[in-house]
C-alpha positions as YAML, in Angstrom:
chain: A
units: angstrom
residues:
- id: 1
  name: UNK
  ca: [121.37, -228.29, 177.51]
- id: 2
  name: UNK
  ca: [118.59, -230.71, 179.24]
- id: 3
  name: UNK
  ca: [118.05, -228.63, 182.04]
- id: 4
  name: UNK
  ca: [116.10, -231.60, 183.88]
- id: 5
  name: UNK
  ca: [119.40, -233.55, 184.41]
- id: 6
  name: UNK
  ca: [121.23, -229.88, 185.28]
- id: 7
  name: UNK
  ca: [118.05, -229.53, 188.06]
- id: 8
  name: UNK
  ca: [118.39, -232.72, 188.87]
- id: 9
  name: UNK
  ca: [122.51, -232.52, 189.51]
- id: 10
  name: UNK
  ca: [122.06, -228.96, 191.48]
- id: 11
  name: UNK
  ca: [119.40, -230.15, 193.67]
- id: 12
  name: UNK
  ca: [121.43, -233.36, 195.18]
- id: 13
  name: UNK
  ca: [124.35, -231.31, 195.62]
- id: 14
  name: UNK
  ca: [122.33, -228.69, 197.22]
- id: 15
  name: UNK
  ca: [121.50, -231.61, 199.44]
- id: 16
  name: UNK
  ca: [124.83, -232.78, 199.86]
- id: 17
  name: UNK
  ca: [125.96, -229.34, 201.31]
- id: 18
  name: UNK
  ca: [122.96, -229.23, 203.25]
- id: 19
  name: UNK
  ca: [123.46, -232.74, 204.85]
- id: 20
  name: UNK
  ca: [120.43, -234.05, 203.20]
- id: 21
  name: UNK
  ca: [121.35, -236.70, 201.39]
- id: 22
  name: UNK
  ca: [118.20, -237.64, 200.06]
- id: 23
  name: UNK
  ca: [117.06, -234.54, 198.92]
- id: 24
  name: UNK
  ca: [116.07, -234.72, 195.03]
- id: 25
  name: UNK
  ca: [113.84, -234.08, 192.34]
- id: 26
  name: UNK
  ca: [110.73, -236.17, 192.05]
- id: 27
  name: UNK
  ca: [109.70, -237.58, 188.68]
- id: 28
  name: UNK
  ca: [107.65, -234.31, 188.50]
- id: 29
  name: UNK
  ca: [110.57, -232.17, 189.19]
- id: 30
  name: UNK
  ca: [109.45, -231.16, 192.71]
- id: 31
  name: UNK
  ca: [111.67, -231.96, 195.99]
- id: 32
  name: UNK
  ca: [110.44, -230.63, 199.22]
- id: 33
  name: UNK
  ca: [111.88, -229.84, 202.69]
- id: 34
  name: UNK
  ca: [110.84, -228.67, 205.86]
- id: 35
  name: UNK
  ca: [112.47, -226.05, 207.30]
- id: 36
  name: UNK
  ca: [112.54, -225.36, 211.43]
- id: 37
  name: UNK
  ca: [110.09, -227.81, 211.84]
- id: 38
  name: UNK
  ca: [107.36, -225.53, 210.74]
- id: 39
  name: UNK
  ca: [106.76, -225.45, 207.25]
- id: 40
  name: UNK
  ca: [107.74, -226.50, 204.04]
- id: 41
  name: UNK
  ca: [109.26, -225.25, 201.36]
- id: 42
  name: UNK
  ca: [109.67, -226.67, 197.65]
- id: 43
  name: UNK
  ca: [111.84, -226.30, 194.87]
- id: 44
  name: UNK
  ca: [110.50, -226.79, 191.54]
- id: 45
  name: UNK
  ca: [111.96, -227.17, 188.59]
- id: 46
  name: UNK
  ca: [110.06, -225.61, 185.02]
- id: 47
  name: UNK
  ca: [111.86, -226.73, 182.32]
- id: 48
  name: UNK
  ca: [109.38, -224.78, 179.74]
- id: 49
  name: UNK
  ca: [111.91, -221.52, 181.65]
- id: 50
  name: UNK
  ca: [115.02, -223.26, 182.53]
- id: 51
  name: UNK
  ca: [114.95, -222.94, 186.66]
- id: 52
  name: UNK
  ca: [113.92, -223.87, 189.72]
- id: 53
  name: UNK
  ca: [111.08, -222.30, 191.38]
- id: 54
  name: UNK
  ca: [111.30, -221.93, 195.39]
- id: 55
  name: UNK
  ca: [108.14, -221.86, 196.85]
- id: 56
  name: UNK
  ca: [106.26, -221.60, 200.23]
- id: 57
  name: UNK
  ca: [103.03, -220.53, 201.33]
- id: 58
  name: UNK
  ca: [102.80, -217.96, 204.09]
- id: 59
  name: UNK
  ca: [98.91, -217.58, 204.96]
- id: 60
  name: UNK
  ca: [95.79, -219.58, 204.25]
- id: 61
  name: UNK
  ca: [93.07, -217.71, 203.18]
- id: 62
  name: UNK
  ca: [89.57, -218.22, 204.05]
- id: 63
  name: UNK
  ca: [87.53, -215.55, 202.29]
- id: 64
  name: UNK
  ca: [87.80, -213.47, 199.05]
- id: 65
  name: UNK
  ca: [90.82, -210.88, 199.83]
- id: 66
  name: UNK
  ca: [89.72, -207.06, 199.40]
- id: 67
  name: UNK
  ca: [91.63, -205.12, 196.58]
- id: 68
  name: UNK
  ca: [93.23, -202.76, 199.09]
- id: 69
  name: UNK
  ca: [95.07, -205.98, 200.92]
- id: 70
  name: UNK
  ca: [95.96, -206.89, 196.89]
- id: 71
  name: UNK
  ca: [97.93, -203.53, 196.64]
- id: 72
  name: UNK
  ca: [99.50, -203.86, 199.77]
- id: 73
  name: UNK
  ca: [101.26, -207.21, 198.75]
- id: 74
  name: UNK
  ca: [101.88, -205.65, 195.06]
- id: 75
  name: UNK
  ca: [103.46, -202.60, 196.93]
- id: 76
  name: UNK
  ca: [105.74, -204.87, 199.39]
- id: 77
  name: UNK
  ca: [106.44, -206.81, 195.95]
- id: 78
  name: UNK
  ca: [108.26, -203.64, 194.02]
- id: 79
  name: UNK
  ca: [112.10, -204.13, 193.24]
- id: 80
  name: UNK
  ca: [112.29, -207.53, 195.81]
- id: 81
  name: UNK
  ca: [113.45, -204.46, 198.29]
- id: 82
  name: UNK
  ca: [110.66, -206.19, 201.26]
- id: 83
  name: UNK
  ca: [111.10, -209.63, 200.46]
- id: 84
  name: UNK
  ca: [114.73, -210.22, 199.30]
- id: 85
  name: UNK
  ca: [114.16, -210.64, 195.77]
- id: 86
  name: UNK
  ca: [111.22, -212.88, 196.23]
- id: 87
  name: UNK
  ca: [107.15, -212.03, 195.54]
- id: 88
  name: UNK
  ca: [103.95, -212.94, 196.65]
- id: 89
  name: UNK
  ca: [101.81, -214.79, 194.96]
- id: 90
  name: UNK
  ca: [98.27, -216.02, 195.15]
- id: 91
  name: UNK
  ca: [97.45, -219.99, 194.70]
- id: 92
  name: UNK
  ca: [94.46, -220.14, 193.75]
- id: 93
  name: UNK
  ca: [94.33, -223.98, 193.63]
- id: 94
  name: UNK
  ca: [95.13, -224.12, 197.46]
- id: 95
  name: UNK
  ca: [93.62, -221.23, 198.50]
- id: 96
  name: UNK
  ca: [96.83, -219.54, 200.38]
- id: 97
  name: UNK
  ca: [99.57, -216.81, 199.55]
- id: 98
  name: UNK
  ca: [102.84, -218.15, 198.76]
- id: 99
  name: UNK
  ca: [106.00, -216.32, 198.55]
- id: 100
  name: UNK
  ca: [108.53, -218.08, 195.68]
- id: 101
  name: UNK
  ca: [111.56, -217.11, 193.79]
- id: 102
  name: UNK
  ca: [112.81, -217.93, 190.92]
- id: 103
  name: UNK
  ca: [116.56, -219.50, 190.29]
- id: 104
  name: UNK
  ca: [118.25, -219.71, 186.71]
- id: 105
  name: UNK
  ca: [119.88, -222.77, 186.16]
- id: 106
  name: UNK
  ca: [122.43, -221.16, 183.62]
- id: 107
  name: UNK
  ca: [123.94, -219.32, 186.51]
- id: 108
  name: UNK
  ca: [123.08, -221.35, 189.78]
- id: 109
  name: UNK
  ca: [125.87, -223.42, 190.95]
- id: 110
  name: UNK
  ca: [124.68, -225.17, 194.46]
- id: 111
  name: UNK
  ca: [126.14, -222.75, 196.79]
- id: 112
  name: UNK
  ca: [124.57, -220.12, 194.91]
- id: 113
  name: UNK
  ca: [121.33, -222.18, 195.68]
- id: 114
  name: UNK
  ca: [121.75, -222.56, 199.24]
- id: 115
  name: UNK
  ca: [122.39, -218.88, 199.79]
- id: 116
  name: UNK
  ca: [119.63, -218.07, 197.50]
- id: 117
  name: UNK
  ca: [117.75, -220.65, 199.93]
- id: 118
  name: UNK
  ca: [118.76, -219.19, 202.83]
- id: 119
  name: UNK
  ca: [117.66, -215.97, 202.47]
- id: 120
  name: UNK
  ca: [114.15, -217.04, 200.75]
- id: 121
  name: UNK
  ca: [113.88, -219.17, 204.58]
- id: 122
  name: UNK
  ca: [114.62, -215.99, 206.38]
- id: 123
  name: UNK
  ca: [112.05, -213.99, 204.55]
- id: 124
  name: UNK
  ca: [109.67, -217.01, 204.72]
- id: 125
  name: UNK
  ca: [109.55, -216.96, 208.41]
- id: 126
  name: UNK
  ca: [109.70, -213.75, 208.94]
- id: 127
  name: UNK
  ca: [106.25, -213.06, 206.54]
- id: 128
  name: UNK
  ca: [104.61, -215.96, 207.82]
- id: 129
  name: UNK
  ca: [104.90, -213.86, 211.17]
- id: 130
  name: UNK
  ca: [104.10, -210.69, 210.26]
- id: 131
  name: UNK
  ca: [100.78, -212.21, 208.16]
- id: 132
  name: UNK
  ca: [99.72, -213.96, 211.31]
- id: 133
  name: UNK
  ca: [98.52, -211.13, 212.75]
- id: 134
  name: UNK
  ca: [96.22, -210.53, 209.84]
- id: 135
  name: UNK
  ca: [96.18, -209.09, 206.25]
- id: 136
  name: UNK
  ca: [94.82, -205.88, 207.85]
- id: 137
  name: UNK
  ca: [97.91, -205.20, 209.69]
- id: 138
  name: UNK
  ca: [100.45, -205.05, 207.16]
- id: 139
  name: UNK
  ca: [101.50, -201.51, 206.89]
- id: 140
  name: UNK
  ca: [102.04, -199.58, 203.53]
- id: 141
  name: UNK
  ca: [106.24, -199.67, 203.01]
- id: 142
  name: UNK
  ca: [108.67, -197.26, 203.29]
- id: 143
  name: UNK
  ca: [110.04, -195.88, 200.65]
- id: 144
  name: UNK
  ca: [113.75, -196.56, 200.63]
- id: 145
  name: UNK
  ca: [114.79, -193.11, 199.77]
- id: 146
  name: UNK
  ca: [118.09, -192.36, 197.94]
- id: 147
  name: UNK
  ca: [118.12, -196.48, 197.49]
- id: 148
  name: UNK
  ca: [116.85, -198.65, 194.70]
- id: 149
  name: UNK
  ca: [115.99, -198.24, 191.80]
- id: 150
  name: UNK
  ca: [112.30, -196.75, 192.54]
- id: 151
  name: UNK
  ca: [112.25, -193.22, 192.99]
- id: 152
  name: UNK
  ca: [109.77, -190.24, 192.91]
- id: 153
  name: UNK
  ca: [111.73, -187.98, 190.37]
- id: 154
  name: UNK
  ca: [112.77, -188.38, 186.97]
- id: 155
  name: UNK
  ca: [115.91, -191.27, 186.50]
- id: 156
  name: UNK
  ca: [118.43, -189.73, 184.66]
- id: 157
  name: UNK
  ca: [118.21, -191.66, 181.36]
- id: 158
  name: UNK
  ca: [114.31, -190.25, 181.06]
- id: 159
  name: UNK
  ca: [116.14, -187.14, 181.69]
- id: 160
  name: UNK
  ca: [118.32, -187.19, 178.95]
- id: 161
  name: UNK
  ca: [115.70, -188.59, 176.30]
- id: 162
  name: UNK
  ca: [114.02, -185.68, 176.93]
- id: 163
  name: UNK
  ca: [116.39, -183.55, 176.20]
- id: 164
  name: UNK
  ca: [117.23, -184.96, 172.91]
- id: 165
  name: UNK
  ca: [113.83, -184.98, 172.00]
- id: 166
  name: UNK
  ca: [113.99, -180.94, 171.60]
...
């Protein structure tokens, strides 16, 4: 499978149902967009993993970031419940956060990719909101109780393992 030409393919059709036609991969397997007017987003294809990595950045950053702001974005990361599947990430190159998601080409078709899209734009906006009024501000989440798959008590499998154990 060359999973350049399948990235390649998926991309322009994305476009195509998008009504962009001239949305496609660069020779470095990056296409950008801009979404609202207001900020970009770009899908990257890695073919060392076989996908496309959607990417945007949600804050600049100035200064060194303090551990307890670190947790905070690790804690809003846990099980994609916060972010719709996608995580934060730090770039160190530009200096900003970026929240990205990952798409496997093995299973993507482009409508899958636009609703995959979709929701990362959604969840985009709405961080790039929520971190304008400061790192400081972000509150610790809620814990989605009886949801997920994060819970305080034992799961059942643990359970059981422990019981065969003696």
């Amino acid at each position: 499978m060359n999973t350049m030409v399948d990235a390649k393919s998926l991309v322009v059709e994305l476009g195509s149902l998008l009504k962009l036609p001239g949305l496609k991969l660069n020779e470095q397997g990056v296409a950008s967009l801009i979404a609202d007017k207001k900020f970009s987003v770009n899908l990257e294809h890695s073919s060392v993993d076989g996908v496309i990595h959607i990417y945007s950045k949600v804050m600049d950053l100035d200064g060194p970031v303090s551990d307890v702001i670190c947790r905070k974005l690790m804690a809003l990361n846990a099980y994609g419940n916060e972010t719709s599947g996608a995580s934060f990430a730090w770039d160190e190159l530009h200096h900003e956060i970026i929240l990205w998601r990952r798409v496997d080409l093995q299973v993507a078709n482009a409508h899958y990719l636009m609703g995959v899209l979709e929701l990362f734009l959604d969840q985009v906006e709405r961080w790039r909101s929520r971190l304008e009024r400061g790192l400081e501000s972000l509150e610790e989440p809620r814990a989605h109780e009886g949801q997920g798959s994060h819970s305080s008590g034992p799961h059942p499998a643990a359970a059981q393992i422990n019981a065969i154990r003696g």
